[in-house]
Backbone as XML, in Angstrom:
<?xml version="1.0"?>
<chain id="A" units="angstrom">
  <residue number="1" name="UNK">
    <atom name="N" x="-35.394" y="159.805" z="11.824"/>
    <atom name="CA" x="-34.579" y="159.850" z="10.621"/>
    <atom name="C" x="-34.509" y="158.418" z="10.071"/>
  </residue>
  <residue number="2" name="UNK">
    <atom name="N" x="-34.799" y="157.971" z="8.511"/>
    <atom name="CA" x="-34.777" y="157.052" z="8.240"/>
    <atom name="C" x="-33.434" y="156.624" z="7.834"/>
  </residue>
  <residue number="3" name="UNK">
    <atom name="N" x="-33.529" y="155.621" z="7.646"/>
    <atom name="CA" x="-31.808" y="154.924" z="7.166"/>
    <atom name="C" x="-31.294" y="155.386" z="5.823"/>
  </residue>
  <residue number="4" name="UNK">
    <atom name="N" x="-31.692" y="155.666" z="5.158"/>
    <atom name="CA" x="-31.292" y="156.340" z="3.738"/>
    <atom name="C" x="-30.916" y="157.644" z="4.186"/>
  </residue>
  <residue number="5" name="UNK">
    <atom name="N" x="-31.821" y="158.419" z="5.187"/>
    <atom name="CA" x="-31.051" y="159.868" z="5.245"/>
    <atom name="C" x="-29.892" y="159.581" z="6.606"/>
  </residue>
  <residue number="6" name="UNK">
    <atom name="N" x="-29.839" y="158.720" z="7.165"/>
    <atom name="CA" x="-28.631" y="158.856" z="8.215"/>
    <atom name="C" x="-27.400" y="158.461" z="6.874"/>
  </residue>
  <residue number="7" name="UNK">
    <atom name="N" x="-27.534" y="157.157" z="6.045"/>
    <atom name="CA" x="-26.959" y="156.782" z="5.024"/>
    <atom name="C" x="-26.303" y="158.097" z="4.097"/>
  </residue>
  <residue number="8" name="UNK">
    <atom name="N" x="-27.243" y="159.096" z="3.690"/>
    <atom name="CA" x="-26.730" y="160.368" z="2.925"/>
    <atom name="C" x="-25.733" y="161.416" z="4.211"/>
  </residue>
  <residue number="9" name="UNK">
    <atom name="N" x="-25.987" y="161.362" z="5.252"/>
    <atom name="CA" x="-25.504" y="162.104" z="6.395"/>
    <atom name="C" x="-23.840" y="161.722" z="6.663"/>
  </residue>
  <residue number="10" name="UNK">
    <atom name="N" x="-24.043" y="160.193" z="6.668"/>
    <atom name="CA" x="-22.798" y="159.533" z="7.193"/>
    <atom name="C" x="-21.836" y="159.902" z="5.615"/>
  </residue>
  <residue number="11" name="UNK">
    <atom name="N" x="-22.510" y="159.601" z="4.261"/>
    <atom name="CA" x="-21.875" y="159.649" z="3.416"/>
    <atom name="C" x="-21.139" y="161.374" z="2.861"/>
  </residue>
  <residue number="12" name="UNK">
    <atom name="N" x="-22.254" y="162.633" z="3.205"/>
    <atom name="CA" x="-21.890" y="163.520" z="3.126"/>
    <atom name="C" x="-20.875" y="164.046" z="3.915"/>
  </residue>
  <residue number="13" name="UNK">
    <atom name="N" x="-20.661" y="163.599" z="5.425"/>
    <atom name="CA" x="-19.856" y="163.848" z="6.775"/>
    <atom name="C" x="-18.535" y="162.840" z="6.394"/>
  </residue>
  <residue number="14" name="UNK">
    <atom name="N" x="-18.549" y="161.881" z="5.635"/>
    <atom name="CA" x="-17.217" y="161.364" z="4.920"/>
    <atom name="C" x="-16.952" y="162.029" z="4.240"/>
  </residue>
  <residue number="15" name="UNK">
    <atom name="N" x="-17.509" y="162.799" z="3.205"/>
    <atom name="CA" x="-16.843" y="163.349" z="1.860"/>
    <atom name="C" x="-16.146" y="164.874" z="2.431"/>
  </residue>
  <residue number="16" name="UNK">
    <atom name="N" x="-16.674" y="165.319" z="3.338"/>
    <atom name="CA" x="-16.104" y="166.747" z="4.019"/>
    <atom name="C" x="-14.958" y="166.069" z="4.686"/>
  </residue>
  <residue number="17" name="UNK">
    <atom name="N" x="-15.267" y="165.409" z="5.566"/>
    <atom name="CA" x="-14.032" y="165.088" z="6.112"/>
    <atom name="C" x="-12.609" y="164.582" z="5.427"/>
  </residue>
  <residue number="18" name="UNK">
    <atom name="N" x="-13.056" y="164.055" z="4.165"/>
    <atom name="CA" x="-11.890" y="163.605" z="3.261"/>
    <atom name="C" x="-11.029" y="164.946" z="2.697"/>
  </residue>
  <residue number="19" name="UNK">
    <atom name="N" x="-12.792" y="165.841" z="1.943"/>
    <atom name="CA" x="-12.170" y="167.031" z="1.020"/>
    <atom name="C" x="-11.153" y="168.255" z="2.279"/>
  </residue>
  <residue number="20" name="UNK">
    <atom name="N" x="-11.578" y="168.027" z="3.376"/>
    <atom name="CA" x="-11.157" y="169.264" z="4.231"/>
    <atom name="C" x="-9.600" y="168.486" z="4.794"/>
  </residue>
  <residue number="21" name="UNK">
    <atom name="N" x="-9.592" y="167.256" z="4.165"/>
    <atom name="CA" x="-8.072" y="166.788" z="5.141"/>
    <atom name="C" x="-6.992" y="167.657" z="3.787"/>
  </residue>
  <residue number="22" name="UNK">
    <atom name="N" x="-7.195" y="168.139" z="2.811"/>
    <atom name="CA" x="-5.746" y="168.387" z="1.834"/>
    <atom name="C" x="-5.467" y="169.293" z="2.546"/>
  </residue>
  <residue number="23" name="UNK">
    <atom name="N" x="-4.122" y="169.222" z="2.515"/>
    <atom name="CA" x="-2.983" y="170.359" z="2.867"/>
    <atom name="C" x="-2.575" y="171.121" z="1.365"/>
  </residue>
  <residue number="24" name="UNK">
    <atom name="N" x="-2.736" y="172.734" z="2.140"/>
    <atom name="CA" x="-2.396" y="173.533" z="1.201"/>
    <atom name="C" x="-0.647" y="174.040" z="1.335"/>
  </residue>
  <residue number="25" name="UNK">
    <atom name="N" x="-0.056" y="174.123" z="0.094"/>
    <atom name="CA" x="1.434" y="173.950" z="0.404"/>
    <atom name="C" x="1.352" y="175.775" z="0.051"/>
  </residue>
  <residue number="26" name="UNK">
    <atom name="N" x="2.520" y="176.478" z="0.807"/>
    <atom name="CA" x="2.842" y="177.628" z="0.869"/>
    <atom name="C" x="3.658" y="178.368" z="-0.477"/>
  </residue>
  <residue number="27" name="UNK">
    <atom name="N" x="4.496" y="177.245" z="-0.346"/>
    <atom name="CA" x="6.034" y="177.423" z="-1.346"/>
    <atom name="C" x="6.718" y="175.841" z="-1.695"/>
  </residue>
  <residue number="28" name="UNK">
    <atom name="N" x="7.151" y="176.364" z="-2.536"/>
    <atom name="CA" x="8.051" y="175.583" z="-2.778"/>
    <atom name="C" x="9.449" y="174.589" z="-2.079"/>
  </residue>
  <residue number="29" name="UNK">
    <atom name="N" x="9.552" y="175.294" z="-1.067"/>
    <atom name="CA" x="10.199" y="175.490" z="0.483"/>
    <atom name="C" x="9.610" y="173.660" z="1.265"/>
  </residue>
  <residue number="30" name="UNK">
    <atom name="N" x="8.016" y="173.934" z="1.182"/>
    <atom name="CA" x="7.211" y="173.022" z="1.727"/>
    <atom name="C" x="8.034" y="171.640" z="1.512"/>
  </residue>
  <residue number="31" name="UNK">
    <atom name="N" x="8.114" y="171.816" z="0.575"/>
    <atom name="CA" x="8.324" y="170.074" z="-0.203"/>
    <atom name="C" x="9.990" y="169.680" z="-1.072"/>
  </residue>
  <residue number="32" name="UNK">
    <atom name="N" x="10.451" y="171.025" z="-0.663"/>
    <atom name="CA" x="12.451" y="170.146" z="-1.114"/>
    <atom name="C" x="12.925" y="169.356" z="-0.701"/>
  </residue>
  <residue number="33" name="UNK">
    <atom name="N" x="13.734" y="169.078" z="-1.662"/>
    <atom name="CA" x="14.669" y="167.703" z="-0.546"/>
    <atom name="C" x="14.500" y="166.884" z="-1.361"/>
  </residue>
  <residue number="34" name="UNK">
    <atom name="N" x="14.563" y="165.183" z="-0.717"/>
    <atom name="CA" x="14.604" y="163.861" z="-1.274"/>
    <atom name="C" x="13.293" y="163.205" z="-0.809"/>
  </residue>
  <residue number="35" name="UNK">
    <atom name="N" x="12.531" y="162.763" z="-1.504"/>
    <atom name="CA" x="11.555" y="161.848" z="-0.835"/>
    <atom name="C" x="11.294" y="160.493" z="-2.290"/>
  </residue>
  <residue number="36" name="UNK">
    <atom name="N" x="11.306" y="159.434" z="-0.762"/>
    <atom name="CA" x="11.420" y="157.925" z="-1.567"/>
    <atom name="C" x="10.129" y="158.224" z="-1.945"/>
  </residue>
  <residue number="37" name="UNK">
    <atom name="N" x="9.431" y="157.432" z="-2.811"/>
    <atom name="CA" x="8.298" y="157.499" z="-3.269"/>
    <atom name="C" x="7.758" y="155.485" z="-2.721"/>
  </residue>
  <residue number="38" name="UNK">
    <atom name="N" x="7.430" y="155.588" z="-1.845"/>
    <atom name="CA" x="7.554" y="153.897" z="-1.495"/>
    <atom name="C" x="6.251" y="153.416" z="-1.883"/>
  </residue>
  <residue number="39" name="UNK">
    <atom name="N" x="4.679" y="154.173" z="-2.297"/>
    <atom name="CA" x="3.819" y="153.035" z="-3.069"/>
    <atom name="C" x="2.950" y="154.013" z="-4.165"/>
  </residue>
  <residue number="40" name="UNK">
    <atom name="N" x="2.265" y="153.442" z="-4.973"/>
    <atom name="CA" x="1.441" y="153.945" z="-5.570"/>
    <atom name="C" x="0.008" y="153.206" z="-5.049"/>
  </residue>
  <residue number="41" name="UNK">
    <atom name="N" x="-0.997" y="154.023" z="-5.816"/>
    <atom name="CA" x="-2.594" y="153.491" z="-5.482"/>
    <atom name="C" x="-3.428" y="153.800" z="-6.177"/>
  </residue>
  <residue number="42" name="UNK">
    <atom name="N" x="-3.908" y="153.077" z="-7.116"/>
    <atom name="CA" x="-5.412" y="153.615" z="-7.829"/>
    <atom name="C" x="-6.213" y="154.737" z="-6.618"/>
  </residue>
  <residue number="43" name="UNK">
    <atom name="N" x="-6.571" y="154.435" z="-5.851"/>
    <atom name="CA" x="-7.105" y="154.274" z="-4.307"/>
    <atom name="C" x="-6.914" y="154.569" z="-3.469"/>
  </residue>
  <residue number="44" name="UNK">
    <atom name="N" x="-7.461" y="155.689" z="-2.493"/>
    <atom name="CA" x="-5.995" y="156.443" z="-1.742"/>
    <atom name="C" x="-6.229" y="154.882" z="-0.321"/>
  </residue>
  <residue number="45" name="UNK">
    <atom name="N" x="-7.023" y="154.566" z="-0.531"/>
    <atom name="CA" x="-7.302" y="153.432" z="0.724"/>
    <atom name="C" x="-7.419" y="151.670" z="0.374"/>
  </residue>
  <residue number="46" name="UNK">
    <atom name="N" x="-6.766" y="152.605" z="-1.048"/>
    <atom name="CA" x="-6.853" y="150.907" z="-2.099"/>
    <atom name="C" x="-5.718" y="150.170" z="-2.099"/>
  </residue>
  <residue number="47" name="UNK">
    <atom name="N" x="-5.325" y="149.113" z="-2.636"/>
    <atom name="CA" x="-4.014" y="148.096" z="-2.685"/>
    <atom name="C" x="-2.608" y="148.802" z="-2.911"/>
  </residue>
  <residue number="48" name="UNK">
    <atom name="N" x="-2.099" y="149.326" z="-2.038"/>
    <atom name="CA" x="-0.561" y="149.104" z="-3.075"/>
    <atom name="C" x="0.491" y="149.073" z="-3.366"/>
  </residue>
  <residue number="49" name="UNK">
    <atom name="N" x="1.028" y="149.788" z="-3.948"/>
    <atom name="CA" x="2.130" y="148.676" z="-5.349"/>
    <atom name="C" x="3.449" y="149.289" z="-4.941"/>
  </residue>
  <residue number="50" name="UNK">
    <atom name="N" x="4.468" y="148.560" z="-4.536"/>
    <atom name="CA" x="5.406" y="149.070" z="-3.725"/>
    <atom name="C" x="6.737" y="149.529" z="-5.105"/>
  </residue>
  <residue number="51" name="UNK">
    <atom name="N" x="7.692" y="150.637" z="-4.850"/>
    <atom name="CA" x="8.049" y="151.526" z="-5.916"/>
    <atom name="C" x="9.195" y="151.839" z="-5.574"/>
  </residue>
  <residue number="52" name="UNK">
    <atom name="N" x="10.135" y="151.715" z="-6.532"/>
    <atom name="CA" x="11.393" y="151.953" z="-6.370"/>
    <atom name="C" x="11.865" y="153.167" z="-6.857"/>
  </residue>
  <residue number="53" name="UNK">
    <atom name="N" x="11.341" y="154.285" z="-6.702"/>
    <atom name="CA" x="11.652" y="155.473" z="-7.187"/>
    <atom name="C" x="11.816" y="156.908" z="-5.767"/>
  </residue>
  <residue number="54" name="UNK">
    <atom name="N" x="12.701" y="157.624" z="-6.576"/>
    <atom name="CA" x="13.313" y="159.028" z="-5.504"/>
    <atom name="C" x="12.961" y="160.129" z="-6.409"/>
  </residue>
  <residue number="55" name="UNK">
    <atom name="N" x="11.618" y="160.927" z="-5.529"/>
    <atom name="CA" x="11.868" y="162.312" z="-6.209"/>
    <atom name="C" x="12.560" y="162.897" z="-5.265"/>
  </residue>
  <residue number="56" name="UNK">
    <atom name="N" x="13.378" y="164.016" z="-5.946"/>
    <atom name="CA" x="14.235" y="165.117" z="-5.712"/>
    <atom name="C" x="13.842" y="166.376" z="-5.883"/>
  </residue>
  <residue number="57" name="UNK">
    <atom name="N" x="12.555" y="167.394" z="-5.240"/>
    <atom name="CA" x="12.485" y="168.498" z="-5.282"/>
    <atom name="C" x="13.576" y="169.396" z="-5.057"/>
  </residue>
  <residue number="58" name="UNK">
    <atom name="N" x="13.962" y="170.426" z="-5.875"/>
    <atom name="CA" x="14.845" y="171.077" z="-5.832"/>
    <atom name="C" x="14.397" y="172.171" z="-6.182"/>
  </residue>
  <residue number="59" name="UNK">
    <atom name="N" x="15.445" y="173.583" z="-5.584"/>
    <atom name="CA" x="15.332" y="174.657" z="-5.709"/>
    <atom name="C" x="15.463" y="175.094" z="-7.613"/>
  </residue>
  <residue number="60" name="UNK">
    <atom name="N" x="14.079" y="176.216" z="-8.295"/>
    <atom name="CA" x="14.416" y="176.293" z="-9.547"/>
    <atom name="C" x="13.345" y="175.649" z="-10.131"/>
  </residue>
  <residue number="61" name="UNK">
    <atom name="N" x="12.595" y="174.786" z="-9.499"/>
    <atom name="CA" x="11.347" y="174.194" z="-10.599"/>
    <atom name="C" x="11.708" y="172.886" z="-10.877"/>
  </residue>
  <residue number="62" name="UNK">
    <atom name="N" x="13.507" y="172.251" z="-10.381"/>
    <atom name="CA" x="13.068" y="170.960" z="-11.241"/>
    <atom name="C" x="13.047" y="169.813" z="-10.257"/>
  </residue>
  <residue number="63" name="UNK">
    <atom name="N" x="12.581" y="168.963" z="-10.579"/>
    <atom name="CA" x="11.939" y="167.416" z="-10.125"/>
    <atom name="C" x="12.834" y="167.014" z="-10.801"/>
  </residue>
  <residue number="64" name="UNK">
    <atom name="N" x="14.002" y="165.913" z="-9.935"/>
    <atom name="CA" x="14.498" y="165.144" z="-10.432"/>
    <atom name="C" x="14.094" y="163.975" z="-9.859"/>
  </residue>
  <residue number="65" name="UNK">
    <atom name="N" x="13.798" y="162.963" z="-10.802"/>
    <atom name="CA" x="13.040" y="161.319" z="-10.862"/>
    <atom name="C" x="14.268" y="160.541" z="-11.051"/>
  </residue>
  <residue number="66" name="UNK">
    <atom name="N" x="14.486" y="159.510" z="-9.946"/>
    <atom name="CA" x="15.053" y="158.300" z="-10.196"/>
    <atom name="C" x="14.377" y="157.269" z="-10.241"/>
  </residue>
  <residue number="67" name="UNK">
    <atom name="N" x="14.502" y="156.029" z="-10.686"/>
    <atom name="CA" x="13.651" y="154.719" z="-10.769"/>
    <atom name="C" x="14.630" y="154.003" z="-10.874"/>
  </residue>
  <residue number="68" name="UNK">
    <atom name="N" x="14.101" y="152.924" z="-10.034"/>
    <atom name="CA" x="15.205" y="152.129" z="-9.632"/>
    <atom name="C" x="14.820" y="150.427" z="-9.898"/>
  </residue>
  <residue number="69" name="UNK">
    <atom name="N" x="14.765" y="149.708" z="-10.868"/>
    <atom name="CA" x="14.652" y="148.186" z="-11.133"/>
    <atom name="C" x="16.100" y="147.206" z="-11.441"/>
  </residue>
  <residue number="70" name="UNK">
    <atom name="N" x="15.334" y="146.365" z="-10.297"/>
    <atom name="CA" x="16.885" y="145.455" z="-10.282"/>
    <atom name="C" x="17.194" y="144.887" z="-12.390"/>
  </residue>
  <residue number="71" name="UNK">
    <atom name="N" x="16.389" y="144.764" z="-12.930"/>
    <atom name="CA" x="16.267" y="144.444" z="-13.668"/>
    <atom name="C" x="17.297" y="145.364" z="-15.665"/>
  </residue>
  <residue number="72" name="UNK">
    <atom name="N" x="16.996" y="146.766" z="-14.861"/>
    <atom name="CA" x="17.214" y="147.607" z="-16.124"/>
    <atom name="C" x="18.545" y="148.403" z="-15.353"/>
  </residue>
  <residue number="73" name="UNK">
    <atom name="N" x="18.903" y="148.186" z="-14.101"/>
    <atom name="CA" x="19.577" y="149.491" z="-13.261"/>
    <atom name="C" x="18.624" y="151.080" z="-12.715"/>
  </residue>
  <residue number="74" name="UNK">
    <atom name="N" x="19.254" y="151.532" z="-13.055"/>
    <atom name="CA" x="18.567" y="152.908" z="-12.456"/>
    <atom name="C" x="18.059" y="153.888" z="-13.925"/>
  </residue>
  <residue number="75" name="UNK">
    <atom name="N" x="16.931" y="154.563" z="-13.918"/>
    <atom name="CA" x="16.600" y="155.825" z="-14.866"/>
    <atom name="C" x="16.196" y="156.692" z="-14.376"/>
  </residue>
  <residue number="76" name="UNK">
    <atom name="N" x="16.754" y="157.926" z="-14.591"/>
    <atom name="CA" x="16.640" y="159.751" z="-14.346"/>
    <atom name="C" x="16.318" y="160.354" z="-15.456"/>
  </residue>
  <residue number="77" name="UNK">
    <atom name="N" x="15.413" y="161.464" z="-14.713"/>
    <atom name="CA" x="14.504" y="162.061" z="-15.353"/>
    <atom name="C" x="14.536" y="163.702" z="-14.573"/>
  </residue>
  <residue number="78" name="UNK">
    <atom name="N" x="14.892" y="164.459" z="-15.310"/>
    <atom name="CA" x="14.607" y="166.150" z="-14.765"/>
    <atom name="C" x="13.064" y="166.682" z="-15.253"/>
  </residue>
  <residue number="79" name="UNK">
    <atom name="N" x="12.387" y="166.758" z="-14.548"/>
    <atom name="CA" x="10.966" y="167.080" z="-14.643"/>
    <atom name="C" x="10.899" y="168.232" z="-14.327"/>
  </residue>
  <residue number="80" name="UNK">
    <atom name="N" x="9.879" y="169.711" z="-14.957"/>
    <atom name="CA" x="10.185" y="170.650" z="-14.149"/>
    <atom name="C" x="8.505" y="170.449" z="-12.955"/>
  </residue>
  <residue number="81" name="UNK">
    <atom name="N" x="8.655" y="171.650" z="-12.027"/>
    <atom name="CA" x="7.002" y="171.415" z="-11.040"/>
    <atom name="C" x="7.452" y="173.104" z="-10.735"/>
  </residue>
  <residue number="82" name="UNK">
    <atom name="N" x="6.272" y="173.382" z="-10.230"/>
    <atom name="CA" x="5.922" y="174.824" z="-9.212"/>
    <atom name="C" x="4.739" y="174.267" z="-8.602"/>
  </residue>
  <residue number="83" name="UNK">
    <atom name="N" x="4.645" y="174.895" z="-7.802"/>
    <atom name="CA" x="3.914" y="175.046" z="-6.794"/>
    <atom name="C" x="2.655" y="176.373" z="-7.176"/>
  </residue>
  <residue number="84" name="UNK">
    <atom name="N" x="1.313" y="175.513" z="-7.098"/>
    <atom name="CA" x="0.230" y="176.725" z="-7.435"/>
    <atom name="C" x="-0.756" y="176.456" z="-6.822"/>
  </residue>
  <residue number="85" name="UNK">
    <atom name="N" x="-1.551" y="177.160" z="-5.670"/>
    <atom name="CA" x="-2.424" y="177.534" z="-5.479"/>
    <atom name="C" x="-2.925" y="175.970" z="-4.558"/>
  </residue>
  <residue number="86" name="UNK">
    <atom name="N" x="-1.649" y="175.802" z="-3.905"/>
    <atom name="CA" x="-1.257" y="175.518" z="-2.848"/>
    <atom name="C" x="-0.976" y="173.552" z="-3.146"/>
  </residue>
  <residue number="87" name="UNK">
    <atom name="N" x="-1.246" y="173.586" z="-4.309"/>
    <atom name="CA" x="-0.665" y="172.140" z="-5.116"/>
    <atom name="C" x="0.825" y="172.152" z="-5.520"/>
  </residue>
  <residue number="88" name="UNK">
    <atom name="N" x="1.267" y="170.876" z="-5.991"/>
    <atom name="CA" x="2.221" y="170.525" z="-6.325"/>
    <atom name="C" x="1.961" y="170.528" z="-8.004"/>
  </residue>
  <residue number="89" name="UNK">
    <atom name="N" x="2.244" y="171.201" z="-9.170"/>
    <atom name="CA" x="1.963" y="171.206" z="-10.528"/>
    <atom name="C" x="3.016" y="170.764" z="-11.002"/>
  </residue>
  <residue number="90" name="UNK">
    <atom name="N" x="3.387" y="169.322" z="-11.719"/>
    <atom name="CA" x="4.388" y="169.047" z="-12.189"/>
    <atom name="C" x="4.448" y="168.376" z="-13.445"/>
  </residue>
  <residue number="91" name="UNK">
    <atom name="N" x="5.659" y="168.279" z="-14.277"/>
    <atom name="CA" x="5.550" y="167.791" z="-15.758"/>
    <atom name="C" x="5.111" y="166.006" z="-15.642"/>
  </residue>
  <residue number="92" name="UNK">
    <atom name="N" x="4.268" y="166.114" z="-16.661"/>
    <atom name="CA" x="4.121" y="164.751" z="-16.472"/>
    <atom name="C" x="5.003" y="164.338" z="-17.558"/>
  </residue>
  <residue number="93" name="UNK">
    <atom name="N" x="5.029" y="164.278" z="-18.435"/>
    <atom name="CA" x="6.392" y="163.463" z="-19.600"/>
    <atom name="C" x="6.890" y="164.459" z="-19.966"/>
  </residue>
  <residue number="94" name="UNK">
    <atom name="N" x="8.539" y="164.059" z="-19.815"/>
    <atom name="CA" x="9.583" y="164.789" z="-20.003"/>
    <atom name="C" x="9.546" y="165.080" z="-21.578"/>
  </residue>
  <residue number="95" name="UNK">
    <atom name="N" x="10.086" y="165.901" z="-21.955"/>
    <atom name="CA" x="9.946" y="166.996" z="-22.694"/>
    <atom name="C" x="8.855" y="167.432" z="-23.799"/>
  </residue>
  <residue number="96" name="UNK">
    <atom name="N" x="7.866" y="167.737" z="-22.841"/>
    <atom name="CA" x="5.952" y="167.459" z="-23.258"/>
    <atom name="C" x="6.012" y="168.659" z="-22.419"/>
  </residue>
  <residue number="97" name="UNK">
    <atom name="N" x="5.443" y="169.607" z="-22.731"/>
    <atom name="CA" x="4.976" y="170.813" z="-21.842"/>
    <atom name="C" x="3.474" y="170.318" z="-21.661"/>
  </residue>
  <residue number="98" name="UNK">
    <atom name="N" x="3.642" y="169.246" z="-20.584"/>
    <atom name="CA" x="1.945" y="168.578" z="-20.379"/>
    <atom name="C" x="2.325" y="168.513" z="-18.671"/>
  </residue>
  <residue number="99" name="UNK">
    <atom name="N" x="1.500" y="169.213" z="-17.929"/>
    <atom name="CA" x="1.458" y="169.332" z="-16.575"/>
    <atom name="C" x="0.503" y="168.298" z="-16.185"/>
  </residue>
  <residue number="100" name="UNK">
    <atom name="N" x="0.519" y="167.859" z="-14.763"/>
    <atom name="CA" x="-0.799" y="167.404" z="-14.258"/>
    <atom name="C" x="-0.681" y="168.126" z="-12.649"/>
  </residue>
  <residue number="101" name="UNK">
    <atom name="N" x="-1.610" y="167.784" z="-12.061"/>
    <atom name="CA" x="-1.817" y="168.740" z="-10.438"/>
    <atom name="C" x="-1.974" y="167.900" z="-9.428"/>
  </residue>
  <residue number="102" name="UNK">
    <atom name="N" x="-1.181" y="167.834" z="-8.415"/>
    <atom name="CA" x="-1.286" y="166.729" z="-7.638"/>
    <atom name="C" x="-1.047" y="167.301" z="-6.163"/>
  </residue>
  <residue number="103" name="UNK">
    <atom name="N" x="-2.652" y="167.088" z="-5.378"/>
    <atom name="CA" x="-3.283" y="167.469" z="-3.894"/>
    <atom name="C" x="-2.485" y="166.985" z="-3.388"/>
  </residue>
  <residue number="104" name="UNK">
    <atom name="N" x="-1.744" y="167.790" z="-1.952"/>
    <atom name="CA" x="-0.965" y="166.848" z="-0.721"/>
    <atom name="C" x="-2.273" y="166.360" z="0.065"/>
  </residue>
  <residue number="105" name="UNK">
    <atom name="N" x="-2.346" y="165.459" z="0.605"/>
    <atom name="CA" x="-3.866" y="165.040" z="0.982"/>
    <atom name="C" x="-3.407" y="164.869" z="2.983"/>
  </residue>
  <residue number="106" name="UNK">
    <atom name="N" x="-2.132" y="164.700" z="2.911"/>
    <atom name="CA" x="-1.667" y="164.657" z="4.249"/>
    <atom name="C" x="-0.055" y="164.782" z="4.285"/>
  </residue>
  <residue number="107" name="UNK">
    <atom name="N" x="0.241" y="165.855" z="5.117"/>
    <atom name="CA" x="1.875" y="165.422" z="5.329"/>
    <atom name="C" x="2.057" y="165.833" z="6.303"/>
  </residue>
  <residue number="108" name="UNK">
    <atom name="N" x="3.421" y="165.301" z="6.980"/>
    <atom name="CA" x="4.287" y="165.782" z="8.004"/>
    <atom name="C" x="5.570" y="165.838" z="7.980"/>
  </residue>
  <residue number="109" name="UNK">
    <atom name="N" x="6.519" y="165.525" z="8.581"/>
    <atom name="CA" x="7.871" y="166.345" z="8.084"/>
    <atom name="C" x="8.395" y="165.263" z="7.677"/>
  </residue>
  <residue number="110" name="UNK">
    <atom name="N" x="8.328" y="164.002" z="7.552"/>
    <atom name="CA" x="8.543" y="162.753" z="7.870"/>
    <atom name="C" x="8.323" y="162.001" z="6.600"/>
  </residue>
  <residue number="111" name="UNK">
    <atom name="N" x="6.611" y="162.600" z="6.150"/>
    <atom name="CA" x="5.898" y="161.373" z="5.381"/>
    <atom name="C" x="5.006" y="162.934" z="4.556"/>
  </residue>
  <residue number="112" name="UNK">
    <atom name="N" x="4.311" y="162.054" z="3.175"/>
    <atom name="CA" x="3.660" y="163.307" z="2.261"/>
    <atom name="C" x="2.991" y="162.007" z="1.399"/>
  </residue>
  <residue number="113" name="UNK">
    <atom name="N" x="1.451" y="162.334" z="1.394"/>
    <atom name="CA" x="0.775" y="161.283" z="0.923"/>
    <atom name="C" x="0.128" y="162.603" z="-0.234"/>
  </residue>
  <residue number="114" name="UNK">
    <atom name="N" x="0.082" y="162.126" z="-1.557"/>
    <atom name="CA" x="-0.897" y="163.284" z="-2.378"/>
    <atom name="C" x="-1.447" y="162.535" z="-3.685"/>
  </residue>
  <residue number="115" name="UNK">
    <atom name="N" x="-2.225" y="163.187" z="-4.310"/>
    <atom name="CA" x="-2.874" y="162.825" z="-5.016"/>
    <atom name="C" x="-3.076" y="162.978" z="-6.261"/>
  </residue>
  <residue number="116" name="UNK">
    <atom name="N" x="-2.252" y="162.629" z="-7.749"/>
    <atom name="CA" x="-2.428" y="163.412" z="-8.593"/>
    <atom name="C" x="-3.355" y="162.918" z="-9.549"/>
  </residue>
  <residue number="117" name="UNK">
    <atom name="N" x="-2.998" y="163.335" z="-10.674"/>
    <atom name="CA" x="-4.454" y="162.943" z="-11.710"/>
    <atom name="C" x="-4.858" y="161.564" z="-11.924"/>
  </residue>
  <residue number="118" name="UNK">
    <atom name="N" x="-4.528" y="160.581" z="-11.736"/>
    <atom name="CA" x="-4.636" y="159.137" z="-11.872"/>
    <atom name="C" x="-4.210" y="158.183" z="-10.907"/>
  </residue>
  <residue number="119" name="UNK">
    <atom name="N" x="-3.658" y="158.440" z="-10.060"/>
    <atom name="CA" x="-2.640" y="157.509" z="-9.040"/>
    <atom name="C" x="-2.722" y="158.614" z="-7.651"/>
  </residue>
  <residue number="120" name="UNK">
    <atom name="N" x="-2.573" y="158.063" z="-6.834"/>
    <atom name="CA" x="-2.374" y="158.520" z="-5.322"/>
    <atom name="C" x="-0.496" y="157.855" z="-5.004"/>
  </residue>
  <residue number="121" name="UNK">
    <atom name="N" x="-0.115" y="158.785" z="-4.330"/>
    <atom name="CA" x="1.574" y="158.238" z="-4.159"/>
    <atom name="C" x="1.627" y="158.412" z="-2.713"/>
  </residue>
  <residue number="122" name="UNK">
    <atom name="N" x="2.887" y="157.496" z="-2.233"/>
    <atom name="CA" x="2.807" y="157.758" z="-0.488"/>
    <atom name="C" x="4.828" y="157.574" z="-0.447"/>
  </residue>
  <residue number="123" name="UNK">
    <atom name="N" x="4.729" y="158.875" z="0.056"/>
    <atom name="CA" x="6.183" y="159.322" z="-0.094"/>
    <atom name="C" x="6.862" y="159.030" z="1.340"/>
  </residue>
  <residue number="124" name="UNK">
    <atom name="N" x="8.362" y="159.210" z="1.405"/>
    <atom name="CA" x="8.516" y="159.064" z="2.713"/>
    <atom name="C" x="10.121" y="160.171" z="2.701"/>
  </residue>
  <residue number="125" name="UNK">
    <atom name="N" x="9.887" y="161.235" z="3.331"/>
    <atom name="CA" x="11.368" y="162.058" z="3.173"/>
    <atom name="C" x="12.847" y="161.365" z="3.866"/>
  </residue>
  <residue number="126" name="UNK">
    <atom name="N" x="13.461" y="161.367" z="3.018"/>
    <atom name="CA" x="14.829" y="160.590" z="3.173"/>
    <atom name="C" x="16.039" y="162.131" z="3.933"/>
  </residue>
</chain>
């Protein structure tokens, strides 16, 4: 086997192994509660950017967003989300009926890393 096809092997045996790590969420159940949102990432393995914000899954569809800068105080935001087809589907700007879809890529009861249309987030349940 030459080095270009071990090269396509190693690269194809990464990309399964990445696509087969998402977790499929059941319900809505999966993901209530409080979770800090402690970084964002272009990148799920890229730099990043540490975040002062609390989502609040709640029973009913809505996402409540806090953000927190020493600078402005605190801003809240009621977002609605459901749960489809084993994603997290949630509003992206408040009062915009504009969704985006965002993969859990890993969680445990603890921690919930996912992935939505532009940014990767790494949560931590409070």
């Amino acid at each position: 086997m030459g080095i270009a096809q071990k090269m396509l092997v190693l690269l194809v045996a990464g990309f399964l192994s990445h696509a087969s790590a998402e977790v499929k969420l059941d319900s809505a159940a999966d993901v209530l509660g409080v979770w800090k949102v402690d970084a964002e990432a272009a990148k799920y393995d890229g730099e990043k950017k540490a975040l002062q914000v609390v989502w609040e899954f709640k029973e009913g569809g809505i996402l409540k967003t806090v953000s927190k800068d020493p600078r402005t105080s605190s801003f809240e935001v009621d977002l609605s989300y459901s749960i489809e087809d084993g994603m997290i589907k949630k509003q992206s700007v408040p009062g915009r009926q504009k969704f985006e879809t965002c993969a859990v890529l890993k969680k445990t009861a603890s921690s919930m890393d996912i992935k939505c249309t532009y940014l990767y987030f790494f949560l931590t349940k409070q």
